[in-house]
C-alpha positions as CSV (number, residue, x, y, z in Angstrom):
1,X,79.4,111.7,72.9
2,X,78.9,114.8,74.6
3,X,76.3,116.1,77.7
4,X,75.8,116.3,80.8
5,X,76.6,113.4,83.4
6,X,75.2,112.4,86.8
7,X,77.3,110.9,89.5
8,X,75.1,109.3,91.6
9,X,76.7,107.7,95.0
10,X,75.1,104.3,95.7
11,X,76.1,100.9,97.2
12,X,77.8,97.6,96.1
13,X,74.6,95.8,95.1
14,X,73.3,98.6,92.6
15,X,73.6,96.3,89.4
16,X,74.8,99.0,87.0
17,X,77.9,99.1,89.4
18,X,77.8,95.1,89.2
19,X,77.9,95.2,85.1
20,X,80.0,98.1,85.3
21,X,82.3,96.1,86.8
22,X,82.0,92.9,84.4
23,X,82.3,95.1,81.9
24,X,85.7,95.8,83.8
25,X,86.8,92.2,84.1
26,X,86.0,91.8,80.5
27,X,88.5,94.9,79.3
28,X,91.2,93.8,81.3
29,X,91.2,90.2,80.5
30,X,91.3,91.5,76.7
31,X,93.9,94.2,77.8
32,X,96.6,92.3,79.6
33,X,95.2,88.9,80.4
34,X,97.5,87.4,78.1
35,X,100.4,88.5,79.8
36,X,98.8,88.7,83.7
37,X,97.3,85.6,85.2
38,X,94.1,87.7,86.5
39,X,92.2,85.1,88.1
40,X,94.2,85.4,91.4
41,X,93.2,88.8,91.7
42,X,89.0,87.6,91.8
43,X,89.3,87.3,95.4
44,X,90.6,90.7,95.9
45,X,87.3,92.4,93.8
46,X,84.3,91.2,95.2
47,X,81.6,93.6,95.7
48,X,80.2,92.3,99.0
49,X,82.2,94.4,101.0
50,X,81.8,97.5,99.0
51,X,79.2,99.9,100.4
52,X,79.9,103.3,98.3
53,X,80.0,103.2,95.0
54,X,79.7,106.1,92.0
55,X,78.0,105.3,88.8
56,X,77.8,107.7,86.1
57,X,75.1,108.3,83.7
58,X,74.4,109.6,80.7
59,X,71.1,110.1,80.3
60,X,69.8,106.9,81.1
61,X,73.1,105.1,79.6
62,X,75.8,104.0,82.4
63,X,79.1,105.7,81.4
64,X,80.9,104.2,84.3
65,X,81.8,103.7,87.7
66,X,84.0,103.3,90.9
67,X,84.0,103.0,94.5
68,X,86.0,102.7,97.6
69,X,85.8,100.0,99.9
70,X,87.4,100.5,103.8
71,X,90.7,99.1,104.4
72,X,91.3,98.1,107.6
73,X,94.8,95.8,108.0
74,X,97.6,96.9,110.4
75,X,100.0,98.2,107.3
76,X,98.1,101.0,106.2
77,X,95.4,102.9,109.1
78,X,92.6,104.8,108.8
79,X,92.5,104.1,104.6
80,X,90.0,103.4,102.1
81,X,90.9,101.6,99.1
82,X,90.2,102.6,95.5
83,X,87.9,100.1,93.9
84,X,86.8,98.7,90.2
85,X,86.9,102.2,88.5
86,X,85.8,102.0,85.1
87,X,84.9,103.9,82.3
88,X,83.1,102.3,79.3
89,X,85.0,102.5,76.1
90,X,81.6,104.6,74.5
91,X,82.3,107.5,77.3
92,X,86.4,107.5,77.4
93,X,88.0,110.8,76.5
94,X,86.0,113.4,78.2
95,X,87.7,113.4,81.4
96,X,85.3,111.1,83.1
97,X,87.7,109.3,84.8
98,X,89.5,112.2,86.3
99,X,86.1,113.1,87.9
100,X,85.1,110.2,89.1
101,X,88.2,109.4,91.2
102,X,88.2,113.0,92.5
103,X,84.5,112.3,93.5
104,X,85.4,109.5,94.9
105,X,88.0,111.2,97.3
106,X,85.4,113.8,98.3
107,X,83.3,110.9,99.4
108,X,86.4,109.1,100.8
109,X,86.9,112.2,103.0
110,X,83.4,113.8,103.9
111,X,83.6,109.8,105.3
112,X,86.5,110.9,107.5
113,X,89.5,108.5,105.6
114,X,92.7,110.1,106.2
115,X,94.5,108.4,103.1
116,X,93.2,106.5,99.9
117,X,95.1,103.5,98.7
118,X,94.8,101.8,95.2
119,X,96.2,98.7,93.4
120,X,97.2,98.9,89.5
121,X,99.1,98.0,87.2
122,X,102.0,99.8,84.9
123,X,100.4,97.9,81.9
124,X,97.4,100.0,82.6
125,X,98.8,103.4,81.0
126,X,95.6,105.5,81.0
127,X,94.7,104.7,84.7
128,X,98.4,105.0,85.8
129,X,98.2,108.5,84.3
130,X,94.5,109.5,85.7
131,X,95.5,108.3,89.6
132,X,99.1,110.4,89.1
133,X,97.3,113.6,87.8
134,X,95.2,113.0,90.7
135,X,97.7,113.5,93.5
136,X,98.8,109.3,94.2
137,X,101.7,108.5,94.4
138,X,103.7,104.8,94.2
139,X,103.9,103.2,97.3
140,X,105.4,99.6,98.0
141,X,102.8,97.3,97.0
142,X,100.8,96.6,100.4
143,X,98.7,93.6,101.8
144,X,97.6,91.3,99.5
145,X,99.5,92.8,96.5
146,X,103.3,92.5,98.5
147,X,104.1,89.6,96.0
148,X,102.7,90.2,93.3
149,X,105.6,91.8,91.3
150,X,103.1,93.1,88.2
151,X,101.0,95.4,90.9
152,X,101.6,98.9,91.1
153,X,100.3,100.2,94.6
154,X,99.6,103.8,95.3
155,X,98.0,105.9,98.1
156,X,97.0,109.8,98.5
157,X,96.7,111.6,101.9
158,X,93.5,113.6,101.8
C-alpha cells in the first residue's frame, strides 16, 4: 500500500491506540510467545498511565501506533519511556516505523525529556534494527526489566 499518512498525537484512551495495541499483544504472542512467557510483562503495558500517544492513518485505516509514557524511578532521570509501538502487518515496509519513533522523540523532546528509554527484545529483529538506526543504544536492562534475562534495554539522549 502506498499514500500518504497522518500522525496524529493523541492520548492513552484513544481506542485505535487501544486496538493498536491488542493487535500488538496478538503478534508477539504468535512471534515469540512460545519461547517468552509474556504474561509477566502485562503489568508493565497498561495504557492508564500513558498520556501521548501517535497513531497513524491511512486514510481512515489505522496503520499503527506508539507512545511514550514518563519514567520517573531513581535509576534513570528526567526519561520517558518508549511504549507499545506497532505497525500492522498491512502497512510494514514503508518505513513507518522509522517515522513514528522519530515522531515520537520530537514529542519526547518539545516535552522537555532529556533521554528516551525503551524495553525489547533480541528476538524482535525488525524493532531491534528500527530503534538502532534511530540513534538507541543497549543499555543494562533498567527497573523492572533488571532480571529478566530475554529484555533488551536501550535509551537515546535527545
Amino acid at each position: 500500500m502506498t499514500g500518504d499518512f497522518r500522525f496524529v498525537r493523541t492520548n492513552g484512551a484513544d481506542p485505535d491506540f487501544a486496538e493498536n495495541c491488542r493487535l500488538l499483544d496478538m503478534d508477539l504472542e504468535r512471534r515469540v510467545g512460545k519461547v517468552i512467557k509474556r504474561d509477566k510483562y502485562q503489568q508493565f503495558n497498561q495504557l492508564d498511565e500513558i498520556k501521548e500517544v501517535i497513531v497513524i492513518y491511512a486514510g481512515d485505516a489505522v496503520a499503527g501506533a506508539g507512545a511514550i509514557r514518563e519514567y520517573s524511578h531513581d535509576d534513570i532521570k528526567y526519561a520517558t519511556e518508549l511504549k507499545r509501538v506497532f505497525v500492522r502487518e498491512e502497512f510494514q515496509g514503508h518505513g513507518l516505523g522509522t517515522k513514528l519513533v522519530l515522531e515520537l522523540l520530537k514529542w519526547a523532546k518539545e516535552l522537555g525529556y532529556e533521554r528516551v528509554i525503551l524495553e525489547t527484545g533480541e528476538l524482535l529483529a525488525e524493532s531491534c534494527h528500527v530503534y538502532r538506526k534511530t540513534g538507541f543504544e543497549v543499555i543494562e536492562n533498567y527497573g523492572p526489566y533488571a532480571n529478566m534475562p530475554e529484555s533488551l534495554c536501550m535509551m537515546k539522549t535527545l
